[in-house]
C-alpha positions in Angstrom: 122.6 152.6 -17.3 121.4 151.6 -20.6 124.3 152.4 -22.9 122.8 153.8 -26.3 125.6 151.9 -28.9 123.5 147.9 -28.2 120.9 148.9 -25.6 122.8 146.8 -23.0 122.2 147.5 -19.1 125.7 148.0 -17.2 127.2 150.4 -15.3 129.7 153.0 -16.8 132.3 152.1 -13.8 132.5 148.7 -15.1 133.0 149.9 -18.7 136.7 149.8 -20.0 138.0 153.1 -21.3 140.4 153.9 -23.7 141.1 157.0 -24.9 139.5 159.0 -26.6 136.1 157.3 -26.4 132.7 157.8 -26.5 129.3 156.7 -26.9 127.4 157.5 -30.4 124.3 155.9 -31.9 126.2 156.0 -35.5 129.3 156.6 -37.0 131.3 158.0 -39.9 133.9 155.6 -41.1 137.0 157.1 -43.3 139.1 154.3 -44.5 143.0 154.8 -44.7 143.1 158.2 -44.1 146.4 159.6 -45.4 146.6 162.3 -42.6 146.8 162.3 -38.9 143.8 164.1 -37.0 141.1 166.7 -38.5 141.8 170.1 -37.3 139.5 172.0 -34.6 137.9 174.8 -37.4 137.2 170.5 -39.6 135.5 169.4 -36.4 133.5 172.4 -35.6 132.4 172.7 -39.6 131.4 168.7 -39.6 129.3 169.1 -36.5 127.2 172.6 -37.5 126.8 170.2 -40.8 125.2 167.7 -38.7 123.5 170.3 -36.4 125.3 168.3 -33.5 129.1 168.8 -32.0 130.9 165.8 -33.4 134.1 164.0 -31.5 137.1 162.2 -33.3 138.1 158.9 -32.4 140.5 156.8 -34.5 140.9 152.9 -34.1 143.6 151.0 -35.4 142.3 147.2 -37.2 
């Protein structure tokens, strides 16, 4: 498979997961965030913004 984040060829077996993950062709970055997670009724308004569902993933750097 041809994963759509670099264009690389692997396969998604050999792919290390952590979760939650996903795969997205961009991103929306919020720098230190003074709250946990965004809330279901947040996500759902975000994504009919976008026109798409959206899925929240946090990373700790």
């Amino acid at each position: 498979m041809v994963v759509p984040c670099c264009g690389a060829a692997t396969s998604l077996d050999a792919l290390e997961y952590d979760w939650p993950c996903g795969f997205a062709r961009f991103e929306i970055a919020i720098w230190n965030l003074e709250r946990a997670w965004f809330s279901d009724e947040e996500l759902t308004a975000i994504g009919d913004a976008l026109g798409h569902p959206v899925q929240q993933v946090r990373a700790h750097i």
